[in-house]
Z-matrix of the N, CA and C atoms (Angstrom, degrees):
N
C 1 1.460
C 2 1.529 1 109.71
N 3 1.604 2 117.56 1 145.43
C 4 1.129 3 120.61 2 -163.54
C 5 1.602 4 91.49 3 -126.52
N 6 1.362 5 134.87 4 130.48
C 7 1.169 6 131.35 5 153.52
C 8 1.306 7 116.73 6 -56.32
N 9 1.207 8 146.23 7 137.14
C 10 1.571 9 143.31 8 167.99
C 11 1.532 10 122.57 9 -121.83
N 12 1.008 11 144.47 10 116.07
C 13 1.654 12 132.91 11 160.89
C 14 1.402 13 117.01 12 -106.63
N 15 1.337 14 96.54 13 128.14
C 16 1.745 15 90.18 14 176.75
C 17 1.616 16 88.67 15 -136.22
N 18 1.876 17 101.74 16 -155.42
C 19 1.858 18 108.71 17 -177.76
C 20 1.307 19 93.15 18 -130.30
N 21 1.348 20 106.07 19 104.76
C 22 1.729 21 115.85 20 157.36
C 23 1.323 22 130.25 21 -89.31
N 24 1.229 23 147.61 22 95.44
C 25 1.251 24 166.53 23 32.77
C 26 1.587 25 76.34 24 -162.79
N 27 1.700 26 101.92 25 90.07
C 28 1.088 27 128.26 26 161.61
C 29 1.640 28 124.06 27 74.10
N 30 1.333 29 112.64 28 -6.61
C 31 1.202 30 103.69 29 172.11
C 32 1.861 31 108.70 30 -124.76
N 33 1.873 32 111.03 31 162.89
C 34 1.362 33 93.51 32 -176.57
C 35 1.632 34 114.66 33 -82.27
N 36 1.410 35 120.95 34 157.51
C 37 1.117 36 139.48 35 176.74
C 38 1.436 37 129.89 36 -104.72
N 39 1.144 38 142.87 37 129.32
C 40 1.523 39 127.85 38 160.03
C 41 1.577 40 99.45 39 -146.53
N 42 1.909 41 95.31 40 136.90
C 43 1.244 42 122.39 41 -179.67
C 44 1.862 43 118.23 42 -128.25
N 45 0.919 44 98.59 43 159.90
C 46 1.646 45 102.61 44 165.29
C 47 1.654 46 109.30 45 -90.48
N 48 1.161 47 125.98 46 121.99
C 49 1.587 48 110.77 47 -177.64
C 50 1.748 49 78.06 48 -146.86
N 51 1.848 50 78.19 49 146.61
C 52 1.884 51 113.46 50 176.92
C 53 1.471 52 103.81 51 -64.39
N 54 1.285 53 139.25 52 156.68
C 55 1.090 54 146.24 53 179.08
C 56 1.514 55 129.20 54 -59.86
N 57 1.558 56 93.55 55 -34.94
C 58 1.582 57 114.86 56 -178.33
C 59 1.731 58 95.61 57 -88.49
N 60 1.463 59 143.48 58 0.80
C 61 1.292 60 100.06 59 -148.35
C 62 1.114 61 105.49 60 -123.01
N 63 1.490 62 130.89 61 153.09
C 64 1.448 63 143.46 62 -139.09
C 65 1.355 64 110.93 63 -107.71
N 66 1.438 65 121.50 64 115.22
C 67 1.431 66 143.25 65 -162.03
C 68 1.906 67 102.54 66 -52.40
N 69 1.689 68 126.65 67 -5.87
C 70 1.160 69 134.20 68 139.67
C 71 1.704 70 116.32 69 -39.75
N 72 1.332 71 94.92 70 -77.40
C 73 1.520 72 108.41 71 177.58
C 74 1.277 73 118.78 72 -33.59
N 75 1.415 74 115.95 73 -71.30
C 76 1.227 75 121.44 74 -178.37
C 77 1.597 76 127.37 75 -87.23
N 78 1.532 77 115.74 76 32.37
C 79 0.990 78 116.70 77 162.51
C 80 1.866 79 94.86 78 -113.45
N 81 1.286 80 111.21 79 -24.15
C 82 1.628 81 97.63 80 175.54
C 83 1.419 82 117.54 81 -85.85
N 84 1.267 83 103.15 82 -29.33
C 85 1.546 84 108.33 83 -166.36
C 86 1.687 85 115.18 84 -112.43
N 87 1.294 86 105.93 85 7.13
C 88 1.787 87 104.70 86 164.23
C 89 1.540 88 109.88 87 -131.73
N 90 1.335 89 108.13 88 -17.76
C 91 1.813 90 109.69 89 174.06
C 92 1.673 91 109.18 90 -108.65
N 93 1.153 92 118.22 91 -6.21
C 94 1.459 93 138.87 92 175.59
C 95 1.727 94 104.05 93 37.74
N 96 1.904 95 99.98 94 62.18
C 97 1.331 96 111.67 95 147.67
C 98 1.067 97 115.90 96 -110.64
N 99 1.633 98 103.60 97 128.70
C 100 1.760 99 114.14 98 -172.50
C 101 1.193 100 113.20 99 -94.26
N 102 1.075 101 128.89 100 -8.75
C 103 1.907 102 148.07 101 -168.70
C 104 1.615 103 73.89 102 -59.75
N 105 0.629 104 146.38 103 -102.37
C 106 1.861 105 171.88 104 -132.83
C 107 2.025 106 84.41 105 -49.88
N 108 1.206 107 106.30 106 101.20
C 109 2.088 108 91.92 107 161.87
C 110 1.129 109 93.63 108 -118.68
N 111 1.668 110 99.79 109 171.84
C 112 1.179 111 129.83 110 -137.82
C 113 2.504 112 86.40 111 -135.94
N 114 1.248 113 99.03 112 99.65
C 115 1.090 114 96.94 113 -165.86
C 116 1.681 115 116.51 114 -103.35
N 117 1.103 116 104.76 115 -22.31
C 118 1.778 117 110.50 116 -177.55
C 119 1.489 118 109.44 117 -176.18
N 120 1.345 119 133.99 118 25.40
C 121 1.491 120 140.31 119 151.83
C 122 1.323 121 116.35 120 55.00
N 123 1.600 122 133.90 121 20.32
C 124 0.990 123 132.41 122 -164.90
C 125 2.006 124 105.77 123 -155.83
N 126 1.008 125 105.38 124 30.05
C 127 1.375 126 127.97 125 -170.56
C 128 1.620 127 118.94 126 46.56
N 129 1.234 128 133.95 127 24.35
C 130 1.302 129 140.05 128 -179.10
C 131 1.232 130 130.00 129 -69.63
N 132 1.239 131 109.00 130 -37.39
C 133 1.770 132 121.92 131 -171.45
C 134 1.333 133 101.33 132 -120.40
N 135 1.118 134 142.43 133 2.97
C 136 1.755 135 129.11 134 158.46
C 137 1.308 136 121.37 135 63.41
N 138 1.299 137 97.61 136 25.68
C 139 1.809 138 103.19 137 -172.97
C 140 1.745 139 106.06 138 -77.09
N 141 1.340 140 102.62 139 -37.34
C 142 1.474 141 108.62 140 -169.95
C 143 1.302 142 101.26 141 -87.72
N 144 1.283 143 145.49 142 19.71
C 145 1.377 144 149.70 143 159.44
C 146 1.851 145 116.00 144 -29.84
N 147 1.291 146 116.09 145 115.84
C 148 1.294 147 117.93 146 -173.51
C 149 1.612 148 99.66 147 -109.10
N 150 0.873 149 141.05 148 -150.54
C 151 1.803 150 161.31 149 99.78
C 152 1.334 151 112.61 150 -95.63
N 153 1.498 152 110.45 151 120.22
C 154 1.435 153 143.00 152 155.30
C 155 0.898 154 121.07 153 -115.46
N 156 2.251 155 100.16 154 106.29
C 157 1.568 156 102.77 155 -164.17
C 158 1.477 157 136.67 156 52.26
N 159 1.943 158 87.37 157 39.13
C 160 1.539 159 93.26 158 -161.71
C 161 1.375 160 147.90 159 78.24
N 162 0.919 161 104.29 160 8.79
C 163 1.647 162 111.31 161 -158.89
C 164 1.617 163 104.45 162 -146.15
N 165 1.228 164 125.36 163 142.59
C 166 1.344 165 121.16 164 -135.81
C 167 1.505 166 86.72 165 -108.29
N 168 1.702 167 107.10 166 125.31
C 169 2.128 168 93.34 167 171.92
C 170 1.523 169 77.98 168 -137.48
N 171 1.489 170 96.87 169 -175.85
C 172 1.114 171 147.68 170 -177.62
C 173 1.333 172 112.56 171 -53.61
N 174 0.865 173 168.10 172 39.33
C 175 1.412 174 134.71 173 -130.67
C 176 1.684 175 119.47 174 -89.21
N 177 1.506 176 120.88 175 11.41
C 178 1.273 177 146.86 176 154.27
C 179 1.412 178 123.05 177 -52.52
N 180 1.540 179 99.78 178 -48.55
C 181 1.490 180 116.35 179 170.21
C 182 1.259 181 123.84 180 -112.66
N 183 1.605 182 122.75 181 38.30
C 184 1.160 183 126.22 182 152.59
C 185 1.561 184 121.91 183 -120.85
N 186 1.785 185 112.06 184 138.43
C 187 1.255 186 94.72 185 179.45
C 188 1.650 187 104.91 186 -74.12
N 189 1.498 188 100.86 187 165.86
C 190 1.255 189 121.42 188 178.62
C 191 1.929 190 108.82 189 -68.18
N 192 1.116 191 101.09 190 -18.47
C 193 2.136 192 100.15 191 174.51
C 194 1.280 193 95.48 192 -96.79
N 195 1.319 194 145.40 193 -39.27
C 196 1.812 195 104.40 194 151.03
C 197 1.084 196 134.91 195 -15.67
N 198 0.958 197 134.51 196 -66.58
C 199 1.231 198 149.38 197 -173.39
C 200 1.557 199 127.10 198 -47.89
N 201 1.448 200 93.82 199 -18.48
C 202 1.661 201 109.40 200 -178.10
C 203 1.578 202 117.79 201 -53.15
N 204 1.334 203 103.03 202 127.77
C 205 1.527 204 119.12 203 -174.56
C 206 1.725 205 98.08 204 62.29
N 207 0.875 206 150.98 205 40.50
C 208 1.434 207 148.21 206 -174.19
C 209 1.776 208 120.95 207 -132.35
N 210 0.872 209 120.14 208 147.34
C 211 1.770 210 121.20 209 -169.65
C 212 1.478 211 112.02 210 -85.96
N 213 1.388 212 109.54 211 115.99
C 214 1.597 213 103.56 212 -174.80
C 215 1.872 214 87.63 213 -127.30
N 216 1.748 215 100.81 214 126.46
C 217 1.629 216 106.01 215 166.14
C 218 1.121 217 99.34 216 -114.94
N 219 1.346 218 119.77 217 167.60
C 220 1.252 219 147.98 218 169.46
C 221 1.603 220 130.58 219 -129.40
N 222 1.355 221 111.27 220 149.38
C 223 1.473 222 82.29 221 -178.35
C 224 1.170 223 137.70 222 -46.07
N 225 1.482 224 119.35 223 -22.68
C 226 2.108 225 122.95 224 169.51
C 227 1.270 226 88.42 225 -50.70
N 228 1.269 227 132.56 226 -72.24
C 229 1.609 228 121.40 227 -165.18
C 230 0.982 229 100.31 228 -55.77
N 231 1.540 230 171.48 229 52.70
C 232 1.335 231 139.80 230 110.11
C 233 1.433 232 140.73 231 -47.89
N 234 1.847 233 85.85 232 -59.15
C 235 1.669 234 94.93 233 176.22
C 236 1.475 235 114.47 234 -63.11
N 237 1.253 236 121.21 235 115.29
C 238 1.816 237 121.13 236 152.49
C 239 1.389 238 119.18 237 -83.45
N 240 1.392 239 104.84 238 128.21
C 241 1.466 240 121.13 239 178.93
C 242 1.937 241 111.71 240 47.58
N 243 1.340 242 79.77 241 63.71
C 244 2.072 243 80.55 242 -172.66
C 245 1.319 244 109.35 243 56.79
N 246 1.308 245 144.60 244 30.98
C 247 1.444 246 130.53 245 167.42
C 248 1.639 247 121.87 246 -127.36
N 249 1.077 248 96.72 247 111.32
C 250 1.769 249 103.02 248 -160.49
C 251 1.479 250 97.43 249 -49.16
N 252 1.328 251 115.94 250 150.05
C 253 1.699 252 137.01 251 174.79
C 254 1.247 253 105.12 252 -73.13
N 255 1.623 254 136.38 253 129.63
C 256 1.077 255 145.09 254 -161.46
C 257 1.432 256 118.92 255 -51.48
N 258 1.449 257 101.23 256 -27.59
C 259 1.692 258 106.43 257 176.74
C 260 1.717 259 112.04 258 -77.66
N 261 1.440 260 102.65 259 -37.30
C 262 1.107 261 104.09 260 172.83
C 263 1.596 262 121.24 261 -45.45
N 264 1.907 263 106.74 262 -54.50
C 265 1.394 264 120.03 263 -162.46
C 266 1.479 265 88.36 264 -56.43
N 267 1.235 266 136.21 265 -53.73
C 268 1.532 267 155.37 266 175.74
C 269 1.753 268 109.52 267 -20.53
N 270 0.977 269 110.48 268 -64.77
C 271 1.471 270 123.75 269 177.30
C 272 1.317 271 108.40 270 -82.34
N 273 1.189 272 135.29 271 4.49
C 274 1.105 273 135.32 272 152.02
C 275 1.879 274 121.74 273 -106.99
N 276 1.324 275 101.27 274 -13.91
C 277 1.492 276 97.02 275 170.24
C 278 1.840 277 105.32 276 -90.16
N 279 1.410 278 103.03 277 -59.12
C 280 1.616 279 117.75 278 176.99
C 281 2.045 280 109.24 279 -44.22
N 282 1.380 281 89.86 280 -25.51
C 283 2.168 282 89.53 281 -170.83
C 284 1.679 283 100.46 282 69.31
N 285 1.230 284 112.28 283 46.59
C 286 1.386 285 113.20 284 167.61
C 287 1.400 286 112.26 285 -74.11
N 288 1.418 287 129.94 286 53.62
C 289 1.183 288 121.59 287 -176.67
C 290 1.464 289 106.19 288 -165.85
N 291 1.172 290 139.24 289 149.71
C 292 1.458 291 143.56 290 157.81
C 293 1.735 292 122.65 291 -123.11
N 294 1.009 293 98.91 292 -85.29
C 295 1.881 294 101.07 293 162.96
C 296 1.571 295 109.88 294 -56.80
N 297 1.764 296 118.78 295 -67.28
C 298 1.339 297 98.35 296 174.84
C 299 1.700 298 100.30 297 127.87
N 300 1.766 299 96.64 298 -21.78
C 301 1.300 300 110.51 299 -176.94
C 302 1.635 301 116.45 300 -46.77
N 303 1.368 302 89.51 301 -74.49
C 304 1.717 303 112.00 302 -177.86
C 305 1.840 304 115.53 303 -66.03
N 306 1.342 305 121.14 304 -2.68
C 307 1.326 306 134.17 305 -157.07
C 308 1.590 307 93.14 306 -73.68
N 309 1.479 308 116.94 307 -57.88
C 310 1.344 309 107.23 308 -172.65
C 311 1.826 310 124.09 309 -41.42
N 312 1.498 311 89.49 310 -56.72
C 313 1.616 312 118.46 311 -172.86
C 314 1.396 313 83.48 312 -58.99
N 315 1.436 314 147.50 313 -94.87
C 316 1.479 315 151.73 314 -165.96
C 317 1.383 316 103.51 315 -30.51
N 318 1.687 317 137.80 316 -42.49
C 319 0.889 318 131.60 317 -162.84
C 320 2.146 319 99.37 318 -81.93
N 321 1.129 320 111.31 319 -33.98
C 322 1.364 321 110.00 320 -177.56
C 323 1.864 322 106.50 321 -81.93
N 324 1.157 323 115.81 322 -21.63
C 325 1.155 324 114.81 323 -171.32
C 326 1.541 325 106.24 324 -83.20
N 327 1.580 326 112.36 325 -29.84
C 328 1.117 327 133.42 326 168.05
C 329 1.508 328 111.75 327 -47.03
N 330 1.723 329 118.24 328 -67.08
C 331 1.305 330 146.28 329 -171.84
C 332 1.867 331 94.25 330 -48.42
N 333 1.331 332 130.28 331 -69.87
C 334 1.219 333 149.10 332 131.81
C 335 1.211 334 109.23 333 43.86
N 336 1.643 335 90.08 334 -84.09
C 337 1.558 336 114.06 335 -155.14
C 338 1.938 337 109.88 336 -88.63
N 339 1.439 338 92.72 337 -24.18
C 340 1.935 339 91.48 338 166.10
C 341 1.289 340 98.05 339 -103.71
N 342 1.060 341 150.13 340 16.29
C 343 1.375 342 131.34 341 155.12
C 344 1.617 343 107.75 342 -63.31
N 345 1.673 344 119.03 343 106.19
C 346 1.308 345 123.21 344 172.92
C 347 1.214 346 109.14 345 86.66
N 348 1.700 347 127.37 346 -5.41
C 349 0.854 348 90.60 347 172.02
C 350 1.578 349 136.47 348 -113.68
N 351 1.345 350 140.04 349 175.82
C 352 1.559 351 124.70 350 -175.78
C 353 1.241 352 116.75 351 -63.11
N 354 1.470 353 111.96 352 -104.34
C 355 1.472 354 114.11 353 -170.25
C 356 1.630 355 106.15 354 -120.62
N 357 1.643 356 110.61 355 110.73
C 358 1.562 357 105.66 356 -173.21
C 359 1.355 358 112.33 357 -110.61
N 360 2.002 359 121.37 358 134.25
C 361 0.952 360 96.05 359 -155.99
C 362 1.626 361 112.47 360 -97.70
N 363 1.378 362 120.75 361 -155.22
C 364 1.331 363 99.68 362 179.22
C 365 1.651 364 122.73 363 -82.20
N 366 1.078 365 116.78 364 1.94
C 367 1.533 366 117.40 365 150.05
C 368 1.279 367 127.65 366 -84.72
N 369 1.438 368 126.29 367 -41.97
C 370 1.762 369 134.18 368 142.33
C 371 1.851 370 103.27 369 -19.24
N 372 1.362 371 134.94 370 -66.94
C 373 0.980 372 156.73 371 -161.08
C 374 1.416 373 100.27 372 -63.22
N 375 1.738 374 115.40 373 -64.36
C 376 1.039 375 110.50 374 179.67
C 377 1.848 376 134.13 375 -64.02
N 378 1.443 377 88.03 376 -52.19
C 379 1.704 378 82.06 377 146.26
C 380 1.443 379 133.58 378 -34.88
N 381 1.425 380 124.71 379 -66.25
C 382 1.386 381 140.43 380 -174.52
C 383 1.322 382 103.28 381 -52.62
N 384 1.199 383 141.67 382 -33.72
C 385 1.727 384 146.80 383 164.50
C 386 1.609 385 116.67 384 -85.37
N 387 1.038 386 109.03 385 4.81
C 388 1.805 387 127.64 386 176.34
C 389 1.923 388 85.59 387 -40.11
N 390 0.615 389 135.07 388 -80.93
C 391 1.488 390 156.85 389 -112.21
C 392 1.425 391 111.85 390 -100.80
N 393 2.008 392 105.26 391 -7.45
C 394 1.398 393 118.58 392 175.10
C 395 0.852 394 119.47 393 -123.70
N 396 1.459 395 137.29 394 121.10
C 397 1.698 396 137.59 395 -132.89
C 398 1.644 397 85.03 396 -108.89
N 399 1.244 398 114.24 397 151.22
C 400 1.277 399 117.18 398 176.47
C 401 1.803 400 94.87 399 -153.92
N 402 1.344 401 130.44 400 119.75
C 403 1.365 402 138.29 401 -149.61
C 404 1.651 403 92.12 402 -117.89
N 405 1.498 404 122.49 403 -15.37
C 406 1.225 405 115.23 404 -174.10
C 407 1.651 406 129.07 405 -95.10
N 408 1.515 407 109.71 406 -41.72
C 409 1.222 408 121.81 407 -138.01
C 410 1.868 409 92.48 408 -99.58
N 411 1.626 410 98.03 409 -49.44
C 412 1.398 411 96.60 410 -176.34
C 413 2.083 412 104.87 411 103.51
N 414 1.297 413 90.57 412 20.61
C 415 1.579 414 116.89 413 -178.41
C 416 1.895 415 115.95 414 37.16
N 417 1.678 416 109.63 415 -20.55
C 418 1.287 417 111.47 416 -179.63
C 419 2.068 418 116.18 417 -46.16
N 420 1.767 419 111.14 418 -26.70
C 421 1.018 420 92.54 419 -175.66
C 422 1.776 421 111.68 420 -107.22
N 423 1.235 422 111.32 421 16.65
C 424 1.494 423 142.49 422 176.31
C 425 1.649 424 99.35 423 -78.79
N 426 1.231 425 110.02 424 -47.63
C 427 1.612 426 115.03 425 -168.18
C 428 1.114 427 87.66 426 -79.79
N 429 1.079 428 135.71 427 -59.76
C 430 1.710 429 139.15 428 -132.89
C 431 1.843 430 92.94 429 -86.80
N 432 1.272 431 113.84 430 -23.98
C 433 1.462 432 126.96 431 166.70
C 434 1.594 433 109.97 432 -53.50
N 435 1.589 434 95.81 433 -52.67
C 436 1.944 435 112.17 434 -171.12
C 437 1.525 436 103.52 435 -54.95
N 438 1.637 437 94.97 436 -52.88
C 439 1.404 438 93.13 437 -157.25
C 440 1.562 439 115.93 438 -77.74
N 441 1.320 440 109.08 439 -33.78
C 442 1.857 441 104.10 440 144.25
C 443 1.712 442 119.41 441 -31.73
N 444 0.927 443 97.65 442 -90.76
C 445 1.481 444 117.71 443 -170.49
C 446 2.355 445 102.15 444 -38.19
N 447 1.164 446 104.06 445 -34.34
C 448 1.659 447 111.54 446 156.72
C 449 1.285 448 122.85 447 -48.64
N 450 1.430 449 104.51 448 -57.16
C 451 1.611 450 118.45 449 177.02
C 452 1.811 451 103.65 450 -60.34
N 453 1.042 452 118.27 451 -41.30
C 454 1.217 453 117.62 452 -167.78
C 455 1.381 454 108.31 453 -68.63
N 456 1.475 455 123.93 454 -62.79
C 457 1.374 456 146.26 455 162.72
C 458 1.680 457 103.88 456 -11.45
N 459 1.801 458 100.61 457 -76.78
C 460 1.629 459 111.66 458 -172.18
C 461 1.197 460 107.20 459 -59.96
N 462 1.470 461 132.46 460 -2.87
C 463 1.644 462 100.49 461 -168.60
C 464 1.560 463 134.73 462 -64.59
């Protein structure tokens, strides 16, 4: 067992975590956020998509002692003070969602990819979500979500 502290969606943390075990795990099963799924264990479908330090990984394929002293959000951390995060409002105006499965992971991978950046277009966009399988929607209202939620961001 490894003691660990890091900052999960904004506040500090410290846990005991096994050596082997994957910052998936122990964000569902020791902080008991379920937003975060766990879709095929081999980083393919992007369901378990976190931000670390901003930046959208896997969290399937990271160990959990990475993470040490380091910023991990999740979708619970989005909303500030009751007010959904622009990508969020996005996927909820656009219906970027059907099952609901992949929504979390898409929504952080989403967060991700406009963090910093200018104006992305809808192929920029589509690329940048390459990496998050979505079996339902047919991604047209996923983009059209991004590129909302862009406009909102830059204003």
């Amino acid at each position: 067992m490894t003691e660990l502290s890091f900052i999960l969606n904004g506040g500090e943390v410290k846990i005991s975590v096994d050596d082997n075990e994957l910052l998936c795990d122990v964000i569902r099963d020791k902080f008991n956020l379920k937003a975060l799924n766990v879709g095929c264990d081999t980083s393919s479908c992007g369901a378990c998509t976190v931000l670390l330090n901003g930046v959208g990984v896997k969290s399937c394929t990271v160990l959990a002692q990475q993470v040490e002293s380091q910023e991990v959000e999740t979708l619970e951390g989005l909303s500030k003070d009751g007010e959904l995060h622009p990508v969020q409002k996005a996927f909820k105006e656009k219906h970027g969602l059907q099952c609901g499965f992949c929504t979390p992971g898409m929504i952080m991978q989403g967060v991700s990819l406009l963090n910093g950046s200018n104006e992305l277009s809808e192929s920029e966009i589509r690329i940048g979500i390459e990496g998050n399988i979505c079996r339902c929607t047919g991604y047209q209202t996923i983009v059209d979500a991004l590129l909302l939620a862009q406009c909102e961001i830059n204003k």
